[in-house]
mmCIF file of the N, C-alpha and C atoms, coordinates in Angstrom:
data_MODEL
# 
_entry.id   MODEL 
# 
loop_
_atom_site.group_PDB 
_atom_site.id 
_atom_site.type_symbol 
_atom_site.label_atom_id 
_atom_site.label_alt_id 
_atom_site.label_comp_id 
_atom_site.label_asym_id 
_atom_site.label_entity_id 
_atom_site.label_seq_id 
_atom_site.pdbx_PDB_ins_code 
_atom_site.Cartn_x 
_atom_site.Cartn_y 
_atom_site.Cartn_z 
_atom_site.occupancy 
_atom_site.B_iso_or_equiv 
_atom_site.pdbx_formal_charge 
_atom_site.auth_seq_id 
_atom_site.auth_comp_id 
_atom_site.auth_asym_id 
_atom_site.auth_atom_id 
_atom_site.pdbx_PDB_model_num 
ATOM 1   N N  . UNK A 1 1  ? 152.654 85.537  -73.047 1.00 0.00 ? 1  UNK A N  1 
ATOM 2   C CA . UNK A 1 1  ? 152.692 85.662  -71.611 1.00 0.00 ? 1  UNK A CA 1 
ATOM 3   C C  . UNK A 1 1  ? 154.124 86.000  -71.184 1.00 0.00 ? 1  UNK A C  1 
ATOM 4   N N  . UNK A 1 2  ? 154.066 87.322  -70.483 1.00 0.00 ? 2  UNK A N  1 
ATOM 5   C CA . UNK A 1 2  ? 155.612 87.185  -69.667 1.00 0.00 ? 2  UNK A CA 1 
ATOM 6   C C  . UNK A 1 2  ? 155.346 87.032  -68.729 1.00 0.00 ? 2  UNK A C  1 
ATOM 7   N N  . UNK A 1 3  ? 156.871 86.375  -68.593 1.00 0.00 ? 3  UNK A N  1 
ATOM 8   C CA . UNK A 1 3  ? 157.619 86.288  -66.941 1.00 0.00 ? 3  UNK A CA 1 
ATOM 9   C C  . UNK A 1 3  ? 157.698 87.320  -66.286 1.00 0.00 ? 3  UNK A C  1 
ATOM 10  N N  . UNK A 1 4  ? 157.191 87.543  -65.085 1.00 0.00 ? 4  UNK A N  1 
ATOM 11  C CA . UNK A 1 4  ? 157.905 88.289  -64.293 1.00 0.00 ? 4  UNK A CA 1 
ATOM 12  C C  . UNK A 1 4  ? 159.265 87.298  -63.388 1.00 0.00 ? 4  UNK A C  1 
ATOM 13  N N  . UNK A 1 5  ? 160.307 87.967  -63.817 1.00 0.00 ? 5  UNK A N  1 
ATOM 14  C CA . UNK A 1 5  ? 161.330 87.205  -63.582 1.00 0.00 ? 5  UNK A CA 1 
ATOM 15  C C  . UNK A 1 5  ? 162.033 87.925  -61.774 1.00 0.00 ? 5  UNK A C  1 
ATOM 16  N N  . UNK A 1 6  ? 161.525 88.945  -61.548 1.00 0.00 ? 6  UNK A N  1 
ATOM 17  C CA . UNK A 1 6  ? 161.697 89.212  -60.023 1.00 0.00 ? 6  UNK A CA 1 
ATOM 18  C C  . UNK A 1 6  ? 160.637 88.673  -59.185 1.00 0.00 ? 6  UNK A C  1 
ATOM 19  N N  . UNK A 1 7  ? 159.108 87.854  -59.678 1.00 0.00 ? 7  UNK A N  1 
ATOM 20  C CA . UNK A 1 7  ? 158.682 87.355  -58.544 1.00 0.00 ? 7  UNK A CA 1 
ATOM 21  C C  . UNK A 1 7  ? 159.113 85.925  -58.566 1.00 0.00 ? 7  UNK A C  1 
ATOM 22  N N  . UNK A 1 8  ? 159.811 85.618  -59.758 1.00 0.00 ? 8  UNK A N  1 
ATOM 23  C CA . UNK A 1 8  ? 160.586 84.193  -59.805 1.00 0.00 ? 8  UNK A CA 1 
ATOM 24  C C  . UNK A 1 8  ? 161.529 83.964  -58.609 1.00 0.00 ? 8  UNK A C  1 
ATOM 25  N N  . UNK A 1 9  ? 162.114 85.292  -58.798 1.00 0.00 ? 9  UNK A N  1 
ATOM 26  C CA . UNK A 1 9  ? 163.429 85.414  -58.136 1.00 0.00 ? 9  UNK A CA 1 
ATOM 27  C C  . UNK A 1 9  ? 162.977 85.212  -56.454 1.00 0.00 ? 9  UNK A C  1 
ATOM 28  N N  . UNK A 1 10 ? 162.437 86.247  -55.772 1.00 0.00 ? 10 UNK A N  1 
ATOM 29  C CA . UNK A 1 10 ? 161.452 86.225  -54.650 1.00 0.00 ? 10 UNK A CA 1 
ATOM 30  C C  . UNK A 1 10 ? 161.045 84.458  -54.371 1.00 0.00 ? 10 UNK A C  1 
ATOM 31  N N  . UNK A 1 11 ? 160.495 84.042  -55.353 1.00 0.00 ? 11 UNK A N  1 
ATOM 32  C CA . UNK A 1 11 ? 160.029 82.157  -54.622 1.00 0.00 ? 11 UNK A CA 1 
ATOM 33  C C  . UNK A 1 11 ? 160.949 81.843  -54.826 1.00 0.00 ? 11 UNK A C  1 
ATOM 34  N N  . UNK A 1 12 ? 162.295 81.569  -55.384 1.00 0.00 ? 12 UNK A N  1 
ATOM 35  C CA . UNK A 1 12 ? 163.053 80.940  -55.376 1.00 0.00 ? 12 UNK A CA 1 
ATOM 36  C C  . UNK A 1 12 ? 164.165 80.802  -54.253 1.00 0.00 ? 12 UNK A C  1 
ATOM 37  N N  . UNK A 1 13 ? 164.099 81.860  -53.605 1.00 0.00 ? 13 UNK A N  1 
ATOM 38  C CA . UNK A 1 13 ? 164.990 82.635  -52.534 1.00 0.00 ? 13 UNK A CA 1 
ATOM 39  C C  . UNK A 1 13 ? 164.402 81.585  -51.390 1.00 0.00 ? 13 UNK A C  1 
ATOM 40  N N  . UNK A 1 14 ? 163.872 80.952  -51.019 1.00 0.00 ? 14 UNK A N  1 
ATOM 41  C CA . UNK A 1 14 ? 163.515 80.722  -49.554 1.00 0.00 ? 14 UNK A CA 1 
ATOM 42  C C  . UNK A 1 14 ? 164.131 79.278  -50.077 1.00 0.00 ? 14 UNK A C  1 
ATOM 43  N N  . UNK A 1 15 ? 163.611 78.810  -50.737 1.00 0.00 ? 15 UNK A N  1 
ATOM 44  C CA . UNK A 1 15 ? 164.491 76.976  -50.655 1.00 0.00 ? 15 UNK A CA 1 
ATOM 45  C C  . UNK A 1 15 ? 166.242 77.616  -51.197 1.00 0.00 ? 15 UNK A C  1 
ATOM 46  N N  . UNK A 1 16 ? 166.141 78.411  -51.873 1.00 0.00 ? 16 UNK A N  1 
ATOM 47  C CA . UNK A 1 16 ? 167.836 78.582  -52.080 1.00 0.00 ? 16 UNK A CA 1 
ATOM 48  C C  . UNK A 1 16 ? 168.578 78.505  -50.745 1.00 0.00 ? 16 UNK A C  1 
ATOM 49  N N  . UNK A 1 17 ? 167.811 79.663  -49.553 1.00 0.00 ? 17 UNK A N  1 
ATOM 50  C CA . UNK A 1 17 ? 168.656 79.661  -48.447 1.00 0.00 ? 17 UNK A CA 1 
ATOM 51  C C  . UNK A 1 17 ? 168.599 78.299  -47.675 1.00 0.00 ? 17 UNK A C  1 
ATOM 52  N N  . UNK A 1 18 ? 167.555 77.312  -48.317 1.00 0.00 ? 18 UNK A N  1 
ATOM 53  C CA . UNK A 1 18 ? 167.399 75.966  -47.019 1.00 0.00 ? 18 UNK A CA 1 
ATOM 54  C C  . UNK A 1 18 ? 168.488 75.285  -47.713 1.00 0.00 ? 18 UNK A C  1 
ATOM 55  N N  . UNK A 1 19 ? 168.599 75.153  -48.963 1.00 0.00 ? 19 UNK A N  1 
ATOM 56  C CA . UNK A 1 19 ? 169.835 74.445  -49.497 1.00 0.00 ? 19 UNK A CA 1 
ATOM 57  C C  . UNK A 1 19 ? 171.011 75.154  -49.199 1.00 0.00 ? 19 UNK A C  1 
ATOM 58  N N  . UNK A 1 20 ? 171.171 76.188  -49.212 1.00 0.00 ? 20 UNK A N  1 
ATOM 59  C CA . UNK A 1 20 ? 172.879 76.958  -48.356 1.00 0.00 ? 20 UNK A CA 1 
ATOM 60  C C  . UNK A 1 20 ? 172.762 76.347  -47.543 1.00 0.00 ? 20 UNK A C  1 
ATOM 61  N N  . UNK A 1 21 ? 172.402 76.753  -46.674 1.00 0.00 ? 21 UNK A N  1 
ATOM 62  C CA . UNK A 1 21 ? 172.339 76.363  -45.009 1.00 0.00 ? 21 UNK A CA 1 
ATOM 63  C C  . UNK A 1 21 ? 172.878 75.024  -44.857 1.00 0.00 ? 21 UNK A C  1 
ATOM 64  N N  . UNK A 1 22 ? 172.220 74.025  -45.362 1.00 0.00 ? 22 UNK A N  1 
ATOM 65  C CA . UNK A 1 22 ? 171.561 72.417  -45.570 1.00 0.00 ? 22 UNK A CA 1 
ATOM 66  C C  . UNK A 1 22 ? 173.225 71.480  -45.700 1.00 0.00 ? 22 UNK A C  1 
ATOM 67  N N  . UNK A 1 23 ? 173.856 72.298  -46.481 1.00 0.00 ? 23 UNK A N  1 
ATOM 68  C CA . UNK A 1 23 ? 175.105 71.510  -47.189 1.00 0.00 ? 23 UNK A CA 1 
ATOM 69  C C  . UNK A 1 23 ? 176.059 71.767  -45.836 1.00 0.00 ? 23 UNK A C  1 
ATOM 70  N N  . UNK A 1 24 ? 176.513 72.706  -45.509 1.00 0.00 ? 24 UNK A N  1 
ATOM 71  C CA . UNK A 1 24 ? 177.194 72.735  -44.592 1.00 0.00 ? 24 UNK A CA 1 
ATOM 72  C C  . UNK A 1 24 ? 177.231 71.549  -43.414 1.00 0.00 ? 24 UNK A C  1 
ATOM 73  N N  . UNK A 1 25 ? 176.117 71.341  -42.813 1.00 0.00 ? 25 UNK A N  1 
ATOM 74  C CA . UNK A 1 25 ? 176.131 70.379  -41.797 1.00 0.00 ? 25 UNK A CA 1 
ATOM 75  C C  . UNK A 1 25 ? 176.074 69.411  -42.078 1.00 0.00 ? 25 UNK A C  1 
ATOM 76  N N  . UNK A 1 26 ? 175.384 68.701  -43.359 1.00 0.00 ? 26 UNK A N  1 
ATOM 77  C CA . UNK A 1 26 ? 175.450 67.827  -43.661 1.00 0.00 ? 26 UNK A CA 1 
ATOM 78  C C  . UNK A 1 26 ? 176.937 67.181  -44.014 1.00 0.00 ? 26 UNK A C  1 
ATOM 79  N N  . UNK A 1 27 ? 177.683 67.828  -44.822 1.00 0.00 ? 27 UNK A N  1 
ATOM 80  C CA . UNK A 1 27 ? 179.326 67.582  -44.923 1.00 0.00 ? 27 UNK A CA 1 
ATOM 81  C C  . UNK A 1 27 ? 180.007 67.044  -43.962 1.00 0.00 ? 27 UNK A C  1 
ATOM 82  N N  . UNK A 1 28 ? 179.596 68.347  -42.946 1.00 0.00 ? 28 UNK A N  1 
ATOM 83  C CA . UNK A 1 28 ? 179.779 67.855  -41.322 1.00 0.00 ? 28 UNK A CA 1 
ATOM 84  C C  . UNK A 1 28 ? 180.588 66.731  -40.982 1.00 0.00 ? 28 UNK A C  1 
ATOM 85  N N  . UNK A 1 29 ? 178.675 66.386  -40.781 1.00 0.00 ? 29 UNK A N  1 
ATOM 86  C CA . UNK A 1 29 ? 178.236 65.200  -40.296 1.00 0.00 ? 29 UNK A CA 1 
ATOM 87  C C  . UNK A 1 29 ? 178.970 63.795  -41.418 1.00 0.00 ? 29 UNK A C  1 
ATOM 88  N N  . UNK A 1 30 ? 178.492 64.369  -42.510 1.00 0.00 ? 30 UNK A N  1 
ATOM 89  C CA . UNK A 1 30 ? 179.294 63.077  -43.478 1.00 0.00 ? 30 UNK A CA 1 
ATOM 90  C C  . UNK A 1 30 ? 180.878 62.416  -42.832 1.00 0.00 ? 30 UNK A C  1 
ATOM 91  N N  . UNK A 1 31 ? 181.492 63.710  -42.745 1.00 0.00 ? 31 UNK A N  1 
ATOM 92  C CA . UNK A 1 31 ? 183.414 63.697  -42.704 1.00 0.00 ? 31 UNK A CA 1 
ATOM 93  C C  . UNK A 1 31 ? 183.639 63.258  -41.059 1.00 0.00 ? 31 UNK A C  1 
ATOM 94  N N  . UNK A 1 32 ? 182.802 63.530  -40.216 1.00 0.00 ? 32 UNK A N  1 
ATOM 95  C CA . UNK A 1 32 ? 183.153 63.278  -39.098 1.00 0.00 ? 32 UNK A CA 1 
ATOM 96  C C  . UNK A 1 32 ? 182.207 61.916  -38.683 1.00 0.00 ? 32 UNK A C  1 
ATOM 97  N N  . UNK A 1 33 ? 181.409 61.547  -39.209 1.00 0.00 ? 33 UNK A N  1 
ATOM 98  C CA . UNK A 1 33 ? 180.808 60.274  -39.006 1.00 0.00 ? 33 UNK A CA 1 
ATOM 99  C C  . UNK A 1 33 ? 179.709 60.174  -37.929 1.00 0.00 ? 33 UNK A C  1 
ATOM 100 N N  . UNK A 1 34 ? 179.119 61.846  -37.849 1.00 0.00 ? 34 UNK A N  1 
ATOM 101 C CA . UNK A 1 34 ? 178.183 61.536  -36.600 1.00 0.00 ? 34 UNK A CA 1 
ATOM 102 C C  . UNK A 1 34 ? 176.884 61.630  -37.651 1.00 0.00 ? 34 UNK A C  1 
ATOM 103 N N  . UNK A 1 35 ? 175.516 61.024  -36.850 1.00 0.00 ? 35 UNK A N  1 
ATOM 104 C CA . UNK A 1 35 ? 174.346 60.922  -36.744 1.00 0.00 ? 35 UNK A CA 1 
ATOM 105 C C  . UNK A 1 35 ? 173.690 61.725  -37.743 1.00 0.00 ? 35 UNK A C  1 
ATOM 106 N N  . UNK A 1 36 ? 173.334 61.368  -38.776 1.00 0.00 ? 36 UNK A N  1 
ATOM 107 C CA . UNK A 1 36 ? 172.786 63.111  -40.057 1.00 0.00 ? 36 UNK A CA 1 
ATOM 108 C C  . UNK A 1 36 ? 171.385 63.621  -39.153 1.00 0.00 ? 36 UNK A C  1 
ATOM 109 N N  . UNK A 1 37 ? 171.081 63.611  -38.128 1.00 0.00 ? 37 UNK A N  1 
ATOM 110 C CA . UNK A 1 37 ? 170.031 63.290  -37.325 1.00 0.00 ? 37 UNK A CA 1 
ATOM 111 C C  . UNK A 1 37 ? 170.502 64.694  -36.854 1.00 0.00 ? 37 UNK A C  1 
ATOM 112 N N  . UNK A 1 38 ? 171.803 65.126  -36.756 1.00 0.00 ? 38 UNK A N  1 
ATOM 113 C CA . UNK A 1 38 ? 172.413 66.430  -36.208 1.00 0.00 ? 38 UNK A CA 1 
ATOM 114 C C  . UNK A 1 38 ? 172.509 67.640  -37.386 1.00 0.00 ? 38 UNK A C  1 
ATOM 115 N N  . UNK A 1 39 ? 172.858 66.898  -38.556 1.00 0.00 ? 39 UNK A N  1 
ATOM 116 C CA . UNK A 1 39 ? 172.859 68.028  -39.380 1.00 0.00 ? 39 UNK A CA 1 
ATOM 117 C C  . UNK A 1 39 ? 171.298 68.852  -39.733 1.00 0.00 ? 39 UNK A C  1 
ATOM 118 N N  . UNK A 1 40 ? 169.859 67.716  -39.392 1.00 0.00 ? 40 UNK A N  1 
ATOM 119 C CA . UNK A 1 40 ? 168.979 68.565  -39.366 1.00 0.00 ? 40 UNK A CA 1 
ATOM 120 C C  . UNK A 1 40 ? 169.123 69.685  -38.364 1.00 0.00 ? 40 UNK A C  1 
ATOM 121 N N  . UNK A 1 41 ? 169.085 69.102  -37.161 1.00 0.00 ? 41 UNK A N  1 
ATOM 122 C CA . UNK A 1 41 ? 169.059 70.292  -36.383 1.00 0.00 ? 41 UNK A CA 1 
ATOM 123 C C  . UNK A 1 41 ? 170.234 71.543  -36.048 1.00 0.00 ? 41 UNK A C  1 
ATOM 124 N N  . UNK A 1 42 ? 171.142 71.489  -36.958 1.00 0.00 ? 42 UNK A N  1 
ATOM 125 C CA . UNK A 1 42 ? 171.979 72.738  -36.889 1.00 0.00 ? 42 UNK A CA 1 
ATOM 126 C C  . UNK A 1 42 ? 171.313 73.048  -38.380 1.00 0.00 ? 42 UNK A C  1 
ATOM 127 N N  . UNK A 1 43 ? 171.054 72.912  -39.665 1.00 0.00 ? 43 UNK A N  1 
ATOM 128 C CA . UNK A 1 43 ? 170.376 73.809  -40.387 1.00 0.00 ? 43 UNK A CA 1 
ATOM 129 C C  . UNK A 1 43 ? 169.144 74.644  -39.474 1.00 0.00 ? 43 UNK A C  1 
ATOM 130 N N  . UNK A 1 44 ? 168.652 73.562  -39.105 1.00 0.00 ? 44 UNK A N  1 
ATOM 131 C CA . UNK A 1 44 ? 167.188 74.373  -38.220 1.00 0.00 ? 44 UNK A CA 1 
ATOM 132 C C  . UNK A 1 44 ? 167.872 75.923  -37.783 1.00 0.00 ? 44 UNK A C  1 
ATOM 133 N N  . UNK A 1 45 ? 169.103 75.560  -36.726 1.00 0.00 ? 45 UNK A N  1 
ATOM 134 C CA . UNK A 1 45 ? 169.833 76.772  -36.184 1.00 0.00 ? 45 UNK A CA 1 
ATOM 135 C C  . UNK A 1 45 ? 170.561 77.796  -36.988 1.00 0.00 ? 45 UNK A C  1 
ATOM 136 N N  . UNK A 1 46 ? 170.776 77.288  -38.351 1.00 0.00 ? 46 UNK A N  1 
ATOM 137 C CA . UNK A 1 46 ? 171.625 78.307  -38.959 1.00 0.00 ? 46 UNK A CA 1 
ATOM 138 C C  . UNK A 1 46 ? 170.242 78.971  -39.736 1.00 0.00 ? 46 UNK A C  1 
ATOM 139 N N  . UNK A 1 47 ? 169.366 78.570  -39.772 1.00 0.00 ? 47 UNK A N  1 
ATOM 140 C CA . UNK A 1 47 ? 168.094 79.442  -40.607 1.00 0.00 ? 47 UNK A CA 1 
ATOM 141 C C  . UNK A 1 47 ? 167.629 80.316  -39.331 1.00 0.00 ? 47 UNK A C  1 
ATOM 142 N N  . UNK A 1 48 ? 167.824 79.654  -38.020 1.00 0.00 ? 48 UNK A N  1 
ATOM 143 C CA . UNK A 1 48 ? 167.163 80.537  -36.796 1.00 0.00 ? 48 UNK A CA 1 
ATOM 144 C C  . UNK A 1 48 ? 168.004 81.719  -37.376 1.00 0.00 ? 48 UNK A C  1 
ATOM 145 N N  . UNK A 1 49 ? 169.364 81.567  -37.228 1.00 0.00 ? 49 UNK A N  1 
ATOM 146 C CA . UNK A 1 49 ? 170.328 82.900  -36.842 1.00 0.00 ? 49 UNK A CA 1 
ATOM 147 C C  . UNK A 1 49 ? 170.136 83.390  -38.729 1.00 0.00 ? 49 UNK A C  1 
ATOM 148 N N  . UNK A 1 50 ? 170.147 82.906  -39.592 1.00 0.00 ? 50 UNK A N  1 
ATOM 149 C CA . UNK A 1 50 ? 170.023 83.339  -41.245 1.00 0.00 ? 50 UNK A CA 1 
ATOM 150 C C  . UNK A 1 50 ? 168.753 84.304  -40.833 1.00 0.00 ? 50 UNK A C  1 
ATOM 151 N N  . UNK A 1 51 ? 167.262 84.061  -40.061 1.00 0.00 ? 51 UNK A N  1 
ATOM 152 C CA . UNK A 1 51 ? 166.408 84.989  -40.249 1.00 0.00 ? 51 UNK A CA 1 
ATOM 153 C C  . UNK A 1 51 ? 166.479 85.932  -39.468 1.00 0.00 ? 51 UNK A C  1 
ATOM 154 N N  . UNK A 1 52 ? 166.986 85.921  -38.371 1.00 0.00 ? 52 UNK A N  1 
ATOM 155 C CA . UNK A 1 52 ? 167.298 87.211  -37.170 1.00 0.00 ? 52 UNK A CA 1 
ATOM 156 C C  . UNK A 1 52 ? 168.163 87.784  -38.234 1.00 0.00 ? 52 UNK A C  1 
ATOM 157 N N  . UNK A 1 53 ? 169.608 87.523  -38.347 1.00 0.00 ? 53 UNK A N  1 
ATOM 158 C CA . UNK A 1 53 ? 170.393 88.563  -39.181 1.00 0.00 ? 53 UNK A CA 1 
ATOM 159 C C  . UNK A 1 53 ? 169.367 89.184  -40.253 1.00 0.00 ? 53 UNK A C  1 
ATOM 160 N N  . UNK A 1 54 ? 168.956 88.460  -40.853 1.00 0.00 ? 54 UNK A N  1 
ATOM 161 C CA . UNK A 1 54 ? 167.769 88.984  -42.298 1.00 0.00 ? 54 UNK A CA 1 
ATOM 162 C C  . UNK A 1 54 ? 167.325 90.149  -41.626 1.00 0.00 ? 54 UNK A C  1 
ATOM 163 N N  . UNK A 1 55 ? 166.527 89.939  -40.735 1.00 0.00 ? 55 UNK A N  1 
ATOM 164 C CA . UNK A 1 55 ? 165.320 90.803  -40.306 1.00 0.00 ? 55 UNK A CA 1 
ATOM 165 C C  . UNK A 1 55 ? 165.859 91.685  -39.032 1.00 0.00 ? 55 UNK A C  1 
ATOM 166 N N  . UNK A 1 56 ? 167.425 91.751  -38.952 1.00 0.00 ? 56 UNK A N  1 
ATOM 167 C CA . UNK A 1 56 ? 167.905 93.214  -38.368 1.00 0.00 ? 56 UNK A CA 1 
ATOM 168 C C  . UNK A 1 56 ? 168.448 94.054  -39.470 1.00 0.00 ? 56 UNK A C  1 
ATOM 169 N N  . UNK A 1 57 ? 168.870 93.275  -40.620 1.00 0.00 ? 57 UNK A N  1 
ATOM 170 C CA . UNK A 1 57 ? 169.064 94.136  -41.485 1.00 0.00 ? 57 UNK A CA 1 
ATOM 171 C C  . UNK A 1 57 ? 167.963 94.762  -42.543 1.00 0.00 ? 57 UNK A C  1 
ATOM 172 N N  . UNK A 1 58 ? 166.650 94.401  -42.478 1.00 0.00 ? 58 UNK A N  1 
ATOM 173 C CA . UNK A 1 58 ? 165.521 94.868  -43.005 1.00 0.00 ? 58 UNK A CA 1 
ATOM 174 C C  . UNK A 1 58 ? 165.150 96.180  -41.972 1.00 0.00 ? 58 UNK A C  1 
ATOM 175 N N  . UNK A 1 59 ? 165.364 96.149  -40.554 1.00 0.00 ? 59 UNK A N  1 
ATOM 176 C CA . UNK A 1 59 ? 164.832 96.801  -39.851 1.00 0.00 ? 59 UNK A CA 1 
ATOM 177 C C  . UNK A 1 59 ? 165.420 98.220  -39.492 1.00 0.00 ? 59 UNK A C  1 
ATOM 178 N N  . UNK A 1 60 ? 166.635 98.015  -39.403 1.00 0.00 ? 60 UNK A N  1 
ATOM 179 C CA . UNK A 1 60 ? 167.709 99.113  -39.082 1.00 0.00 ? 60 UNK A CA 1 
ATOM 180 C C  . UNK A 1 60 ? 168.157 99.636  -40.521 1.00 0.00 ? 60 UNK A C  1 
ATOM 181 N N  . UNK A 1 61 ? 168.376 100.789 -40.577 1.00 0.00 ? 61 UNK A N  1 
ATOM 182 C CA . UNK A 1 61 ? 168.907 101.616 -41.819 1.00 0.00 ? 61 UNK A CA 1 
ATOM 183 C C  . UNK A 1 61 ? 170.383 101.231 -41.837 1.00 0.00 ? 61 UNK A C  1 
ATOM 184 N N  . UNK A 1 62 ? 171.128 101.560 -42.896 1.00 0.00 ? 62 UNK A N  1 
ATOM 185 C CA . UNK A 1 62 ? 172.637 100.673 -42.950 1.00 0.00 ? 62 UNK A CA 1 
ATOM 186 C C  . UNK A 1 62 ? 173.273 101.772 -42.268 1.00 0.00 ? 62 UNK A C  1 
ATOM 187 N N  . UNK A 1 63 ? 172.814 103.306 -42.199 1.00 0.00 ? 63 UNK A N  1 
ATOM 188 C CA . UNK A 1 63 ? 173.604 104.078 -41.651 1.00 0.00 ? 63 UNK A CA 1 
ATOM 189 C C  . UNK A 1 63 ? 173.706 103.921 -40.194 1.00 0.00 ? 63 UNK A C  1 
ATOM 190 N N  . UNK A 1 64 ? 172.773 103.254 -39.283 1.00 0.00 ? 64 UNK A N  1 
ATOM 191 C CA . UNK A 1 64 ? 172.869 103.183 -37.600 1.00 0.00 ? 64 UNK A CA 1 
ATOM 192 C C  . UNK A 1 64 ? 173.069 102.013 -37.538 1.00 0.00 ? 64 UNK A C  1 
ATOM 193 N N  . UNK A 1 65 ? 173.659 101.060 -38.102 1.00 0.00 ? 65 UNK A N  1 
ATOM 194 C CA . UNK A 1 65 ? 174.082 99.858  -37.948 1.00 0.00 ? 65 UNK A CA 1 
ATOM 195 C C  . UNK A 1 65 ? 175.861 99.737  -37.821 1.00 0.00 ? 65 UNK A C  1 
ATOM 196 N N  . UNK A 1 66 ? 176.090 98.407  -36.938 1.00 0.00 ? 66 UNK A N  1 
ATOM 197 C CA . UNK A 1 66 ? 177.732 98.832  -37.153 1.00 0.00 ? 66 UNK A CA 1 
ATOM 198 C C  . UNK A 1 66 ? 178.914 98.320  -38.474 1.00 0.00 ? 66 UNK A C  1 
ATOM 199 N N  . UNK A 1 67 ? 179.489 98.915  -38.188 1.00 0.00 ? 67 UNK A N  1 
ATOM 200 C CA . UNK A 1 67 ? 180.381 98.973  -39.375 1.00 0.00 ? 67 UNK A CA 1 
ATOM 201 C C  . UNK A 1 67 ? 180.395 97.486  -39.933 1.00 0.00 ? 67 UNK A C  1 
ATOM 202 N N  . UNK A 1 68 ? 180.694 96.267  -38.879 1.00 0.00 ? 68 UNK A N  1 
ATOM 203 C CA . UNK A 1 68 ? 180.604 95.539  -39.535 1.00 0.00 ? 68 UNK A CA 1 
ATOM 204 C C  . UNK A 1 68 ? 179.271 94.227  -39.737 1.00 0.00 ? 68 UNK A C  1 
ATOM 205 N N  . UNK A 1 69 ? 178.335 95.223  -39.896 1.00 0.00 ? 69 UNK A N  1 
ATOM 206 C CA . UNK A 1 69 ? 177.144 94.413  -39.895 1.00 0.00 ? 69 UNK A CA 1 
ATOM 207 C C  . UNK A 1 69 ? 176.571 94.998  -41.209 1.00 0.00 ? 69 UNK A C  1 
ATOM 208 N N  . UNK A 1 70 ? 177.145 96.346  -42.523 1.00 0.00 ? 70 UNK A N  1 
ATOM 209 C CA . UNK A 1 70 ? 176.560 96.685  -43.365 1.00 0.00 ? 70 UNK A CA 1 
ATOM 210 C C  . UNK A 1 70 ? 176.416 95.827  -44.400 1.00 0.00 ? 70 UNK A C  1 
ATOM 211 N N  . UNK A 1 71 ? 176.986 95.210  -44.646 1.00 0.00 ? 71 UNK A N  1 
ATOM 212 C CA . UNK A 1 71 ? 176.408 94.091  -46.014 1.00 0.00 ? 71 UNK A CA 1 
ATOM 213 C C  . UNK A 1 71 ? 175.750 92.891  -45.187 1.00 0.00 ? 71 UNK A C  1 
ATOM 214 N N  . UNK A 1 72 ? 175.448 92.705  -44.161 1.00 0.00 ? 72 UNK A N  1 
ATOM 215 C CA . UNK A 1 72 ? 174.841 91.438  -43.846 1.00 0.00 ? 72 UNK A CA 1 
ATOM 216 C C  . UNK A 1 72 ? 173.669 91.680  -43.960 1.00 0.00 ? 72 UNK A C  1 
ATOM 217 N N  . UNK A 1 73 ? 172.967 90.604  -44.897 1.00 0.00 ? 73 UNK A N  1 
ATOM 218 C CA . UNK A 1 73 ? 171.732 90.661  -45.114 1.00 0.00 ? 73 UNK A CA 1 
ATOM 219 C C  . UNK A 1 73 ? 171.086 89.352  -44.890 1.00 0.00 ? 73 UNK A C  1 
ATOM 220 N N  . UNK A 1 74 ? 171.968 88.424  -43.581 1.00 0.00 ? 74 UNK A N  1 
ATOM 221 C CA . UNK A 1 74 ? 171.478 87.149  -43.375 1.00 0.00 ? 74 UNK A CA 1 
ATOM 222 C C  . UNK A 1 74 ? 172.634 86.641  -43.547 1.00 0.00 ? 74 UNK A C  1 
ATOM 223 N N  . UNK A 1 75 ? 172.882 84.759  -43.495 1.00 0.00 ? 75 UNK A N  1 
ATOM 224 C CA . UNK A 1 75 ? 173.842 84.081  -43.487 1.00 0.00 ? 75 UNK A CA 1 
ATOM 225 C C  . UNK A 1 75 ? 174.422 83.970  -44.809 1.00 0.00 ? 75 UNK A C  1 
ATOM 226 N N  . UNK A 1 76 ? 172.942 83.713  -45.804 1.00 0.00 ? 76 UNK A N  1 
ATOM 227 C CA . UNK A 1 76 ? 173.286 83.426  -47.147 1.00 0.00 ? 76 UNK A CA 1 
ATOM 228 C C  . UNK A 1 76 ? 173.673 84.631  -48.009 1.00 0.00 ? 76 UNK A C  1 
ATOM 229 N N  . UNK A 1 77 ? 173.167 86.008  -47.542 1.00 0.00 ? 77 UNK A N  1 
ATOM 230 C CA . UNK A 1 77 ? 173.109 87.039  -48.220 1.00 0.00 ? 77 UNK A CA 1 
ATOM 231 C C  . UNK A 1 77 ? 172.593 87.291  -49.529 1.00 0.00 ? 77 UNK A C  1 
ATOM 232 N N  . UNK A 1 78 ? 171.454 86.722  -49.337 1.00 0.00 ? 78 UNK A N  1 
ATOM 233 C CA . UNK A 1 78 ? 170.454 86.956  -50.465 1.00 0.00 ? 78 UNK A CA 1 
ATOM 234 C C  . UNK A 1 78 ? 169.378 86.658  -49.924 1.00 0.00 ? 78 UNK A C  1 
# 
């Protein structure tokens, strides 16, 4: 039996970006001593803005996009 090792890649991609996202606020919240009650809801917000960026750069060709929006392919960039 083989792997297909690109539809591995594909499921693996959606919890990869919840764990990017995830660490950031949580740190946060650790170092500054507020509520981890907050770091859920700014991941929530950084996946809002991670899937808009995603899905302007799926939509628009890299050539009518601006200069500095060509490698963004989301927050995590993958």
């Amino acid at each position: 039996m083989k792997i297909e090792w690109n539809l591995v890649w594909e499921a693996v991609k959606e919890p990869l970006r919840l764990i990017v996202l995830a660490i950031i606020p949580f740190i946060v919240t650790s170092i500054a001593g507020i509520d981890a009650q907050w770091a859920i809801y700014a991941t929530l917000v950084l996946r809002m803005i991670d899937s808009y960026l995603h899905q302007i750069a799926k939509e628009e060709p890299a050539k009518s996009r601006n200069e500095g929006l060509l490698g963004i392919r989301g927050l995590t960039g993958f």
